[in-house]
ZAMARGU-4260 file (C-alpha; in steps of 0.2 Angstrom, whole numbers, plus 5000, padded with zeros to 4 digits):
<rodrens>
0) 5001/5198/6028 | 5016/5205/6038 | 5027/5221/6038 | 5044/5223/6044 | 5046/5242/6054
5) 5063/5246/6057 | 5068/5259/6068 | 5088/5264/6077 | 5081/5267/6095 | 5062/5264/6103
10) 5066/5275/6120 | 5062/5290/6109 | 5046/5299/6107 | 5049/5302/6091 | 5048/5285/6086
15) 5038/5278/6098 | 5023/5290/6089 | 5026/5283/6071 | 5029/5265/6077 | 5011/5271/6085
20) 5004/5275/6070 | 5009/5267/6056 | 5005/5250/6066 | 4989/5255/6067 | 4987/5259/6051
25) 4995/5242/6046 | 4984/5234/6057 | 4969/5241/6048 | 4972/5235/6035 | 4973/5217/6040
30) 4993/5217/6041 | 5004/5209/6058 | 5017/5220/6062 | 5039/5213/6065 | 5048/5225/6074
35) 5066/5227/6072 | 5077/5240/6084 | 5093/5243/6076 | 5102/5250/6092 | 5119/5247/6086
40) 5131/5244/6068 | 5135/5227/6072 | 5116/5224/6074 | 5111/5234/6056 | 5128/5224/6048
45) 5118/5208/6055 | 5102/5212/6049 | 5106/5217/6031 | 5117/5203/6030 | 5108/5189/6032
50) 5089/5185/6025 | 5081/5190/6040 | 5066/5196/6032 | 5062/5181/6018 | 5045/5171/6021
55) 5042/5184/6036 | 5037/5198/6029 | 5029/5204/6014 | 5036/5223/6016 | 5047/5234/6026
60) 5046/5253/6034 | 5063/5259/6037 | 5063/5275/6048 | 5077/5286/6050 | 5092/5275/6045
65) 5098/5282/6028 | 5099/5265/6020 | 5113/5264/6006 | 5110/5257/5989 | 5118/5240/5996
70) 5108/5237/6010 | 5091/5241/5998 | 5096/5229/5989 | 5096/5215/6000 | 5080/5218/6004
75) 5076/5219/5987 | 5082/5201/5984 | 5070/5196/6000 | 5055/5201/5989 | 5051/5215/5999
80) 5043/5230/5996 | 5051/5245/6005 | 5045/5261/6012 | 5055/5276/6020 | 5053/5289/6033
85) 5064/5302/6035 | 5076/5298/6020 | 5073/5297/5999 | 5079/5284/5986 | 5075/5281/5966
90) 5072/5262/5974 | 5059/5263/5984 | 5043/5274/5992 | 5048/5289/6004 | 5042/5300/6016
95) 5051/5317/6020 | 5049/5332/6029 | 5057/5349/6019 | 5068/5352/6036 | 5079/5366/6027
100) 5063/5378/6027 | 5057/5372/6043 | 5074/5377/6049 | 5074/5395/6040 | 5055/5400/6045
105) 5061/5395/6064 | 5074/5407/6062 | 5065/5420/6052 | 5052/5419/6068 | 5066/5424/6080
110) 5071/5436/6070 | 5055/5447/6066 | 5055/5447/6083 | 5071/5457/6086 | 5083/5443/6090
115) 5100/5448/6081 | 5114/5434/6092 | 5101/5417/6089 | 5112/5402/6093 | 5108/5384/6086
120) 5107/5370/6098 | 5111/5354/6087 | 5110/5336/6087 | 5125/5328/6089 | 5126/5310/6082
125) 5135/5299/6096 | 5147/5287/6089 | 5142/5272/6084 | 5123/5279/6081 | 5112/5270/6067
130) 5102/5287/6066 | 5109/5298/6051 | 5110/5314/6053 | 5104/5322/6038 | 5088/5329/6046
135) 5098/5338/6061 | 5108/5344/6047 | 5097/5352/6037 | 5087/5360/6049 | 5105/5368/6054
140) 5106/5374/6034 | 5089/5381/6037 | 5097/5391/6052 | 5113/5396/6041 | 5100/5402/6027
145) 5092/5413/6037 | 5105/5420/6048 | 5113/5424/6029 | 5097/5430/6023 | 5096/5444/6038
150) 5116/5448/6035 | 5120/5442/6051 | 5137/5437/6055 | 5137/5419/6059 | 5147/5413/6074
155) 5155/5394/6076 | 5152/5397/6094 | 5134/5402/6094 | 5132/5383/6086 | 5129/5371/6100
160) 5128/5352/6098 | 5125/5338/6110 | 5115/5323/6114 | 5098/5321/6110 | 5091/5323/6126
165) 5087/5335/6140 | 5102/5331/6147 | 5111/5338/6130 | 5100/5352/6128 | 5106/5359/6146
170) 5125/5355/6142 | 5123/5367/6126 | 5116/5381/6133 | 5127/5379/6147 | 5139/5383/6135
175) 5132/5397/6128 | 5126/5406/6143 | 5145/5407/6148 | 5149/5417/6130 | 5157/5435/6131
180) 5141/5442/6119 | 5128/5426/6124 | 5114/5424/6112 | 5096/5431/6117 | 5088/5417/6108
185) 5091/5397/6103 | 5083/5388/6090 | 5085/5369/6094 | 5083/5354/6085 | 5073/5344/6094
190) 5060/5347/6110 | 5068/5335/6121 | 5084/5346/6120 | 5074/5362/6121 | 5067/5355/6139
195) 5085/5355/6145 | 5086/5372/6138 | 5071/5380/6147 | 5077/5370/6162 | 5094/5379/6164
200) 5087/5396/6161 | 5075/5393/6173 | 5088/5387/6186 | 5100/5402/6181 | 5085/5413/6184
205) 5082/5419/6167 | 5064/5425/6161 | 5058/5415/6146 | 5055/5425/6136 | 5057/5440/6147
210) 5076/5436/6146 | 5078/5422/6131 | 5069/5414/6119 | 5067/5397/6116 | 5061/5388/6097
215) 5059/5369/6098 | 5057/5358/6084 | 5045/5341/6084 | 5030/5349/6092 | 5030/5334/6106
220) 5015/5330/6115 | 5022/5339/6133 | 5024/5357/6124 | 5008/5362/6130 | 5012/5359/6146
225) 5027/5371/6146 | 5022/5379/6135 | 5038/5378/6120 | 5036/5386/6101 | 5041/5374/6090
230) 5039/5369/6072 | 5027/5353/6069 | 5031/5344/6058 | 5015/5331/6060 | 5024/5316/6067
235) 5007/5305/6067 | 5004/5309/6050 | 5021/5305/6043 | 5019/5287/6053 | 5001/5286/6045
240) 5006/5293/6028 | 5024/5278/6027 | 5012/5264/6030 | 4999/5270/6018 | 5012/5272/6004
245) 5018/5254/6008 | 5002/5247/6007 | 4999/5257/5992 | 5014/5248/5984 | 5010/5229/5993
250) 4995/5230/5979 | 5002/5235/5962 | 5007/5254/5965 | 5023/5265/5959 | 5033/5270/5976
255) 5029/5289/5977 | 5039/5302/5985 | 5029/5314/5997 | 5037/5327/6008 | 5027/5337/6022
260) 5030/5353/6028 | 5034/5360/6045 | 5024/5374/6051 | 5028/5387/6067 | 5015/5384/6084
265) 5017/5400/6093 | 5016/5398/6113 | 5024/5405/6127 | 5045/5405/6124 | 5047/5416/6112
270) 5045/5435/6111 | 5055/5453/6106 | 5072/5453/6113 | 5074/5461/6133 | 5083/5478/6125
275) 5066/5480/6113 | 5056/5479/6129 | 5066/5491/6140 | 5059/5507/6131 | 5067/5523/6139
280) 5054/5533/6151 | 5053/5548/6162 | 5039/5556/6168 | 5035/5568/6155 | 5041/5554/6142
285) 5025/5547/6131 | 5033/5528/6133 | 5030/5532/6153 | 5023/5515/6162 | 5007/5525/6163
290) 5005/5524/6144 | 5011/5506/6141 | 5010/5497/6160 | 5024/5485/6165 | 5035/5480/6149
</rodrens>
């Protein structure tokens, strides 16, 4: 009556909501919880390796790690049911977000609004990461899709990739805002990055989203407060939907698939481009401020 969660990093909020969530779900269900943070390869080599889980768990949630066939297997041959989040195999449950449409409907949002130069501010996996990036990567494909989609010519240098943090979502836009033709919007892969994004515009003295728009990706629980557009992709239902699915499994059931789709949350960061809002007026001109006020 005991899962296994595994996760690359805890200091995330990310992970700490569907550790949050599938634990509690576990724990409804009359199941302790093991958790493992795999921070490091040597410590995923050890883990894999060796019967860690045997007699200690009766099933495991992976989240985020990509396992290979290999390392399913061992846990296989600990008698342990296995569920995924964020990754897809024949041999066992998953749970997956479509990230290649979130991608392009982020996109496609900044460009109904006007916005032709739209960089991508990208995840950068740091050496010796456990994370995987398939995720960050196809919400990048969803960017090139719809960049293709809108002929757009698309530019190595209007893609940005860092850390994920504020800290690297203020180095990459730093980087952009420096450009010869700088973009007039960013999609980034993640809301962490994107506060380091607002936070160098607004230290530049740029207008969000007078002067830039800003499209985060998570939907994390301080966006209200600053307001960020993002795409959710419902992280407390994905840590509530891997532990059911494991459960379901634990008493006789098939391991299903299920994927979950990211939808747009309009607030405050994103608007028309600044050359859509400076409209040509005189005072006989029927776009005059009298007509329309303060664009």
């Amino acid at each position: 009556m005991t899962v296994g969660i595994v996760v690359p990093v805890l200091a995330k909020w990310y992970f700490g909501k569907v550790v949050g969530e599938a634990t509690h779900a576990l724990r409804e269900a009359g199941f302790d919880v093991l958790l493992y943070e795999l921070a490091t390869p040597g410590q995923r080599q050890r883990f894999f390796a060796t019967v860690q889980l045997y007699g200690r768990t009766d099933g495991v949630i992976i989240i985020a790690l990509q396992p290979s066939r290999e390392e399913l297997e061992s846990l296989a041959s600990q008698g342990q049911a296995v569920a995924l989040l964020g990754a897809e195999s024949s041999a066992a449950g998953s749970v997956s977000v479509d990230n290649v449409a979130a991608g392009l409907a982020a996109v496609r949002h900044l460009l109904n609004l006007g916005h032709k130069r739209i960089a991508f501010v990208g995840i950068r996996d740091e050496e010796g990461s456990n994370l995987g990036g398939v995720p960050p990567l196809q919400r990048l494909r969803g960017y090139r899709e719809a960049m293709a989609e809108a002929a757009l010519a698309q530019e190595d240098v209007l893609e940005q990739f860092d850390e994920n943090s504020v800290a690297g979502g203020a180095a990459a836009i730093s980087r952009l805002l420096v450009l010869k033709q700088p973009p007039t919007a960013a999609f980034v892969a993640s809301d962490e990055m994107a506060f380091g994004v607002l936070k160098v515009l607004r230290q530049t003295g740029l207008a969000v989203p007078r002067d830039f728009s800003v499209l985060g990706f998570d939907n994390h629980e301080l966006c209200d407060v600053v307001g960020l557009t993002t795409m959710d992709h419902e992280v407390a239902e994905q840590g509530q939907d891997v532990a059911r699915l494991l459960l379901d499994i634990l008493h006789g059931g098939h391991p299903a698939v299920l994927s979950r789709s990211a939808r747009l949350v309009v607030r405050e960061t994103t608007g028309p481009p600044r050359a859509l809002r400076t409209i040509p007026t005189g005072p006989d001109s029927p776009h005059s401020a009298e007509h329309f006020g303060d664009l």
